[in-house]
C-alpha positions in Angstrom: 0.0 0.0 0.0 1.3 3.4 -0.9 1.3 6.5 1.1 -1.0 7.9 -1.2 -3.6 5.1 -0.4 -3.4 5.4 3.6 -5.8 7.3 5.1 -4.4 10.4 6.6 -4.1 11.5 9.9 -7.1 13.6 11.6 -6.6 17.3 10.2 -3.9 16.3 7.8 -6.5 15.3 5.2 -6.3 16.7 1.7 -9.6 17.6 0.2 -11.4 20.0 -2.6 -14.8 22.0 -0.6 -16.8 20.5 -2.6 -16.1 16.9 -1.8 -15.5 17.2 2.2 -19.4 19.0 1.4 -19.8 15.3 -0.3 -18.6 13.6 3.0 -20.6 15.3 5.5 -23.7 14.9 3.1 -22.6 10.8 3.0 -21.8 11.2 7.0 -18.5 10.2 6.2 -15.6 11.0 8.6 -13.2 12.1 5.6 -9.9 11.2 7.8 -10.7 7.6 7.9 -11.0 7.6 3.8 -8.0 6.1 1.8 -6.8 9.2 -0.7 -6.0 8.2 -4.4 -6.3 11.8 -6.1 -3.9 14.2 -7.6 -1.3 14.6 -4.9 -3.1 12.3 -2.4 -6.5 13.7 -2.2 -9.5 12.4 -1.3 -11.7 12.4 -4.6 -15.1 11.2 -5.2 -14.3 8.2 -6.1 -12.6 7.7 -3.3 -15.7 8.6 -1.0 -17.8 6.3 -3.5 -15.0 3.6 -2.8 -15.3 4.0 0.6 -18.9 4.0 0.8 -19.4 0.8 -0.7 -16.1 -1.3 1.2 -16.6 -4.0 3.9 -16.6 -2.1 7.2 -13.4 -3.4 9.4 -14.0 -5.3 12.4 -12.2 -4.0 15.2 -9.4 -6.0 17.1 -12.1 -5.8 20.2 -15.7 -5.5 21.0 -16.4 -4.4 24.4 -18.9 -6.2 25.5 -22.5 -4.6 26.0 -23.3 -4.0 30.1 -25.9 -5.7 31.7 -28.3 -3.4 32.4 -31.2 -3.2 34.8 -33.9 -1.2 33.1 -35.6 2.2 34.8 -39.1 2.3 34.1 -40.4 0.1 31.5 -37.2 -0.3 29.4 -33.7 1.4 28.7 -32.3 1.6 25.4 -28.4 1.4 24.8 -27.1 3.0 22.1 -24.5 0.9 20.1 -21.7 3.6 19.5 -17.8 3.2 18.7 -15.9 0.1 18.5 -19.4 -1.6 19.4 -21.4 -0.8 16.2 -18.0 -1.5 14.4 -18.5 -4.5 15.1 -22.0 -5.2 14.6 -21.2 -3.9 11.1 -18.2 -5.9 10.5 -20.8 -9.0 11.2 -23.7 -7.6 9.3 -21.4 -7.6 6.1 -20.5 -10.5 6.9 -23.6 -12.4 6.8 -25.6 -10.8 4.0 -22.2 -10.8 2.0 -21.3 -14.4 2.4 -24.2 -17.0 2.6 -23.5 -19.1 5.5 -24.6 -22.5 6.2 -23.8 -24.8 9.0 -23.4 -28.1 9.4 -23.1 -30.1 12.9 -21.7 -33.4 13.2 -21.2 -35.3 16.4 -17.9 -36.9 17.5 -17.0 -39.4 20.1 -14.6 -37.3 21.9 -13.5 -40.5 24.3 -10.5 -41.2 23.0 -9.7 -37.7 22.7 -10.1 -37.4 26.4 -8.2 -39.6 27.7 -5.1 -38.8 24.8 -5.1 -35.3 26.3 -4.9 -36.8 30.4 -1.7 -38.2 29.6 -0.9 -35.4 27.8 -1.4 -33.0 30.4 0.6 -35.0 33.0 3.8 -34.3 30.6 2.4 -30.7 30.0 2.5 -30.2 33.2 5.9 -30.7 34.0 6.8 -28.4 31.2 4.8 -25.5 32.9 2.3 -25.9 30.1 -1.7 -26.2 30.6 -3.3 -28.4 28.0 -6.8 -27.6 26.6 -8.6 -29.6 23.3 -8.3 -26.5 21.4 -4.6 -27.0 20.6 -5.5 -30.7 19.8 -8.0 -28.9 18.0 -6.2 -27.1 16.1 -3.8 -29.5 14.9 -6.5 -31.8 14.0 -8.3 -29.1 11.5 -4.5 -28.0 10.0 -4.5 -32.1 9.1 -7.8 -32.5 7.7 -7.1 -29.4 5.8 -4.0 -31.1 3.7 -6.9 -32.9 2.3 -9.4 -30.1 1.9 -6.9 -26.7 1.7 -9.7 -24.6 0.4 -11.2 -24.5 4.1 -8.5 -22.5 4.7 -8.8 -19.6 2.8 -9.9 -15.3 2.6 -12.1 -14.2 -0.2 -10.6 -11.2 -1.8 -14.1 -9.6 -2.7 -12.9 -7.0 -4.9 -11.6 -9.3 -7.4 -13.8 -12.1 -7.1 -11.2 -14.2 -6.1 -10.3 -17.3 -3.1 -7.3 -17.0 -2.0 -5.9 -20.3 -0.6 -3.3 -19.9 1.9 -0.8 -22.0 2.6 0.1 -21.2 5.9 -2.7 -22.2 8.7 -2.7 -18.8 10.8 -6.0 -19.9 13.6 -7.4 -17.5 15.1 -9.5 -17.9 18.4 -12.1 -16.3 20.1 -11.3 -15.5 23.4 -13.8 -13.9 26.0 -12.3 -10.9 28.5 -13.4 -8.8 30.5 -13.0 -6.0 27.9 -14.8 -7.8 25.1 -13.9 -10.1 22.5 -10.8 -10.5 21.2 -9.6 -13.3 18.1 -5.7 -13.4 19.0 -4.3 -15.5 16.1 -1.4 -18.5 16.3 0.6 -18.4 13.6 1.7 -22.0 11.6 -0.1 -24.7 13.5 0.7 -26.8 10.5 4.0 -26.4 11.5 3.8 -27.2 15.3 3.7 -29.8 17.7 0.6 -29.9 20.2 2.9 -28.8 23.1 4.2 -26.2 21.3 0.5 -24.6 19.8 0.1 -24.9 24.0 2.4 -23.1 25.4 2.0 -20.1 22.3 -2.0 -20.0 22.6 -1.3 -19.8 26.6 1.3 -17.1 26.2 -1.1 -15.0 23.9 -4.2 -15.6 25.3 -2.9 -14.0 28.6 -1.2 -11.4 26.6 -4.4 -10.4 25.5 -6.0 -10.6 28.4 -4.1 -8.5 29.9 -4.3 -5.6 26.8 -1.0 -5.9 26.1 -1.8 -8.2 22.2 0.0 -6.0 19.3 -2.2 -5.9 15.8 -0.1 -8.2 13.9 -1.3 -11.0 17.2 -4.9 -10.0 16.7 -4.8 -10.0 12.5 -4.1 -12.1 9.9 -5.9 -15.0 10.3 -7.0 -17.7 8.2 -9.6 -20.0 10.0 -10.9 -19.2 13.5 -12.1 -21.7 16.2 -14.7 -20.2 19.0 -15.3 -22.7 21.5 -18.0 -22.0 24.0 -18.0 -25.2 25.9 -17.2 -24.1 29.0 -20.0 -21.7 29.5 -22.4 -24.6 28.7 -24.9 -25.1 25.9 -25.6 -28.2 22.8 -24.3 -25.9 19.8 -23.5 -22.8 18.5 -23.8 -21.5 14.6 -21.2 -19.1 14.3 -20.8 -16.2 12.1 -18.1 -16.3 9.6 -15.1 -14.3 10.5 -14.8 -11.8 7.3 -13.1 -12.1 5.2 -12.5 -15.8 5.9 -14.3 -18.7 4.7 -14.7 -21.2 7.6 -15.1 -21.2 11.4 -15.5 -24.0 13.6 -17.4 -24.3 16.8 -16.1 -26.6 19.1 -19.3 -27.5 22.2 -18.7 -28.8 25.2 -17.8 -32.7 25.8 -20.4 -34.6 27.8 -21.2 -37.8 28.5 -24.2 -39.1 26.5 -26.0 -42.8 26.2 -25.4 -43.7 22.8 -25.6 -47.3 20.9 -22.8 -49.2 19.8 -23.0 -52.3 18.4 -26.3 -52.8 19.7 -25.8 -52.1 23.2 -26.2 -48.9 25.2 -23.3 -47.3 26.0 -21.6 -44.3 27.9 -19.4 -41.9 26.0 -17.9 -38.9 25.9 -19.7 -36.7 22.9 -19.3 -33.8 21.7 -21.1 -31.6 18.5 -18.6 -29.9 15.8 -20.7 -26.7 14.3 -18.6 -25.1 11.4 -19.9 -22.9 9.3 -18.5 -22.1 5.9 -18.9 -19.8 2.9 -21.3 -21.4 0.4 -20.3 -19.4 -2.2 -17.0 -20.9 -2.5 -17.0 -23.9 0.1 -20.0 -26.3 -1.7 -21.9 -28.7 0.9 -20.6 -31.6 0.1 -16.8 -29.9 0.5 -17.9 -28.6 3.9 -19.5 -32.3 4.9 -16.2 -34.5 3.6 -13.8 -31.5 5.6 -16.1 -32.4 8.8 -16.2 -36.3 8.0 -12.1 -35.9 8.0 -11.6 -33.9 11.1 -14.1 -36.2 12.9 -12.0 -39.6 12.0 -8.6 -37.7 13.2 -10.7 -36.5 16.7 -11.8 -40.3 17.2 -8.8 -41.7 16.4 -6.0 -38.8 18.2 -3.5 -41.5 18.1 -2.7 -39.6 14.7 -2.1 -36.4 16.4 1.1 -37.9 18.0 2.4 -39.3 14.7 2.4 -35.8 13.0 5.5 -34.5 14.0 5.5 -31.3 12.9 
C-alpha cells in the first residue's frame, strides 16, 4: 500500500470543498478515507470507494453492560468500536451465505489422549486444553481439503488459498472479544500450539496483544464449551471462509454395536462460505476432522 492510499491523519486530510461537502452529506468521517487523487487527495471516487467497502472489524468488541432497566425499558445506544463491530458482522452475513453443518464426535478417546498429555504438559509448565488438539487436528484435515482454509478477496472475485494455517480464536475478556491468532499450526507440535496459545491468550487478556497478534488469520475456532450449551452457529469471521465451533464434551448414552453405551460426545458446528465452500466440501472436511478426533493416536504421529 502506498502513502497515497493510507488514510491520513485527523486534520492532515487533503480535500477540494466540494467533496468534504460530499462527505458530510454521505456522514463520512473524511480522515478515515483512503486518498488516491492528484497529490493524495481524497476524490469522489474515493468517498464512493469508501462507501461501498466491507466495514473493518475492530481488534475488540467491548462487551454490552448488563443493564437493569428504569421504568419500562432502557435503550443502549450501540456507539464506537461496538457498532464496528456489529457492522463488520452484518457484512459478513448478508455478504457471504452461510450454512452450518453439525456433526457429532466421540470425543473419548480424545479425552483420555489429552490426560496423559497433560501430565507431561504439566511438568513443562504448560496447561493443556482440546483446542490446541483442536487445532492441529483441522491443520491435518485441511491437507486434504486446503480450500477451508482460505480469505475471499471480494474486490476481485477471487479465493485466496493460503498455505500457511494462521488460527485465530475467540477468546472472551473482561473487555470484550478478542480473536488473537497462532501463527503455523501446521507447523507445530501440540505442546508447542500450548504453550503459544497460553502465552497469547494472557497477553491479551491483559491488553497488552500487538495488531499483527490479533490479524491475519485464516480459519478461526470459537469454543464456548465451557459456559455450557448443545451448539453454537457461528458467524463467519470476514473475510474468511470457515469457522469452527467446538461444544462442550459430555457424556451421552449412545448405541454401539447394539448395546447402550456411555461416551464422551461432543457436537462440531462449522460454518462455511457457500459461495466458495459447496456442501458436500464442507460435509467431507467435517467427515475428515471427525475420523482424526476419534482416532488422536494420529495427532502424536504428526510431528510437525
Amino acid at each position: 500500500m502506498t502513502p497515497a492510499n493510507v488514510p491520513a491523519a485527523s486534520g492532515q486530510t487533503k480535500a477540494t470543498p466540494s467533496v468534504r461537502r460530499h462527505a458530510k452529506e454521505l456522514g463520512i468521517d473524511i480522515n478515515q478515507v483512503s486518498a488516491t487523487g492528484p497529490s493524495g487527495r481524497v476524490s469522489h471516487d474515493d468517498l464512493k470507494q469508501h462507501r461501498s467497502a466491507p466495514p473493518v472489524a475492530p481488534l475488540v468488541a467491548p462487551a454490552l453492560p448488563q443493564v437493569q432497566p428504569s421504568g419500562s425499558e432502557t435503550r443502549i445506544k450501540l456507539v464506537g468500536i461496538r457498532r464496528k463491530i456489529a457492522e463488520a458482522m452484518v457484512y459478513s452475513k448478508r455478504t457471504a451465505p452461510h450454512f452450518t453443518y453439525v456433526e457429532e464426535v466421540d470425543a473419548t478417546r480424545l479425552a483420555e489422549m489429552r490426560g496423559r498429555l497433560k501430565q507431561m504438559a504439566a511438568l513443562r509448565g504448560v496447561k493443556l486444553t482440546y483446542i490446541p488438539l483442536l487445532m492441529k487436528a483441522c491443520s491435518m484435515a485441511m491437507r486434504e481439503f486446503p480450500n477451508v482454509n482460505s480469505v475471499m478477496d471480494e474486490e476481485k472475485g477471487e479465493l485466496v488459498v493460503k498455505a500457511d494455517h494462521h488460527f485465530g480464536i475467540s477468546c472472551d475478556t473482561p473487555n470484550g472479544l478478542f480473536v488473537p491468532v497462532i501463527r503455523n499450526v501446521e507447523q507445530k507440535s501440540i505442546l508447542h500450539i500450548a504453550a503459544e496459545m497460553n502465552a497469547l491468550i494472557e497477553k491479551t487478556r491483559a491488553g497488552q496483544a500487538t495488531r499483527e497478534e490479533l490479524t491475519g488469520g485464516t480459519f478461526t475456532i470459537t469454543s464456548v464449551g465451557s459456559i455450557g450449551g448443545v451448539l453454537a452457529t457461528p458467524i463467519l469471521n470476514h473475510p474468511e471462509v470457515a469457522i469452527l465451533g467446538f461444544n462442550a464434551i459430555r457424556d451421552r448414552a449412545v448405541v454401539i454395536d447394539g448395546e447402550i453405551v456411555v461416551r464422551k460426545m461432543v457436537y462440531l458446528s462449522p460454518s462455511f462460505d457457500h459461495r466458495v465452500i459447496d456442501g458436500a466440501v464442507g460435509a467431507r472436511f467435517v467427515g475428515a476432522l471427525k475420523a482424526i478426533l476419534e482416532n488422536p493416536e494420529s495427532l502424536l504421529l504428526d510431528l510437525a
